[in-house]
C-alpha positions as CSV (number, residue, x, y, z in Angstrom):
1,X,116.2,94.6,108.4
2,X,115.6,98.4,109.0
3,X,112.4,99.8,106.5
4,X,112.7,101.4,103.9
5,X,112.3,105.0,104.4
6,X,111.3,106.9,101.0
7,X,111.9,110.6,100.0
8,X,109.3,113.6,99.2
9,X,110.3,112.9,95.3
10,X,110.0,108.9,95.7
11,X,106.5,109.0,97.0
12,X,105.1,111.7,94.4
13,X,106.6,109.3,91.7
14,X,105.0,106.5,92.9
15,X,101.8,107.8,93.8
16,X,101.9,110.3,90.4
17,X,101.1,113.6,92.5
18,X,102.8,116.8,92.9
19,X,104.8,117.3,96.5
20,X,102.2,120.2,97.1
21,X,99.4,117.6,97.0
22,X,101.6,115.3,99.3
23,X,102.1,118.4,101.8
24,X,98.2,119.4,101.6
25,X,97.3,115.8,102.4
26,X,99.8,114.8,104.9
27,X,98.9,118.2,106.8
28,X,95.1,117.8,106.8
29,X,95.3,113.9,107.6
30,X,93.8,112.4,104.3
31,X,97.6,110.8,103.7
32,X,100.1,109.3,106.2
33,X,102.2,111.8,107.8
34,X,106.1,112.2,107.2
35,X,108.8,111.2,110.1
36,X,110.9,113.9,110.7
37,X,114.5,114.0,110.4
38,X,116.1,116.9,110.5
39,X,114.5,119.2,108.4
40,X,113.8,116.4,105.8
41,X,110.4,114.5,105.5
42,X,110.5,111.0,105.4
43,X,107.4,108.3,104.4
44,X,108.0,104.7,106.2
45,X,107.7,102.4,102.9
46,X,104.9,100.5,104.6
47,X,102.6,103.1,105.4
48,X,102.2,104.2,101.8
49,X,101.7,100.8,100.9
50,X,98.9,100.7,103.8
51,X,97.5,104.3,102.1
52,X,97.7,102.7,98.6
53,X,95.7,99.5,99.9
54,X,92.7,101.2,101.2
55,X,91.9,103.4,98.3
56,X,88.9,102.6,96.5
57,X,89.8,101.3,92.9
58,X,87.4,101.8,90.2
59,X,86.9,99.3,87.0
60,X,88.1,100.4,83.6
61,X,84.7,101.6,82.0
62,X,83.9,100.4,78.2
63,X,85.8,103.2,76.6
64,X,89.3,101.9,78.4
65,X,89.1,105.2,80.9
66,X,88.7,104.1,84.6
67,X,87.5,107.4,85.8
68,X,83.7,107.4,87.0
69,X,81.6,108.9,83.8
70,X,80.0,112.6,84.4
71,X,76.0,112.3,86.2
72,X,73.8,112.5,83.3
73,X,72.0,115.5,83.1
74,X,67.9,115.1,83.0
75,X,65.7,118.5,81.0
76,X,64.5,120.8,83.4
């Protein structure tokens, strides 16, 4: 069975970023890069799988949010 090849606008929806984040990090090498056909980008289905795999999760903190709270600040 041939894999699943998904567009720009299929891997900013399932990754909830904006196709100038996906072109930034595919160019600088922080995200897999596209397959080119034509002049249309392509992401092998697997290989954002792989990406999504190895990012670092973070627990949901007390208030529900998972983002990391702010550094306290300490007086000067």
């Amino acid at each position: 069975m041939p894999e699943r090849l998904l567009t720009t606008s299929d891997v900013c929806e399932r990754l909830q970023i904006g196709r100038t984040a996906l072109h930034f990090g595919s160019r600088d090498g922080t995200f897999p890069p596209p397959i080119k056909i034509g002049r249309a980008s392509r992401w092998r289905e697997s290989d954002i799988d792989k990406w999504i795999a190895r990012q670092p999760t973070t627990a949901p903190g007390p208030d529900g949010d998972s983002t990391p709270a702010a550094p306290e600040r300490t007086a000067s």
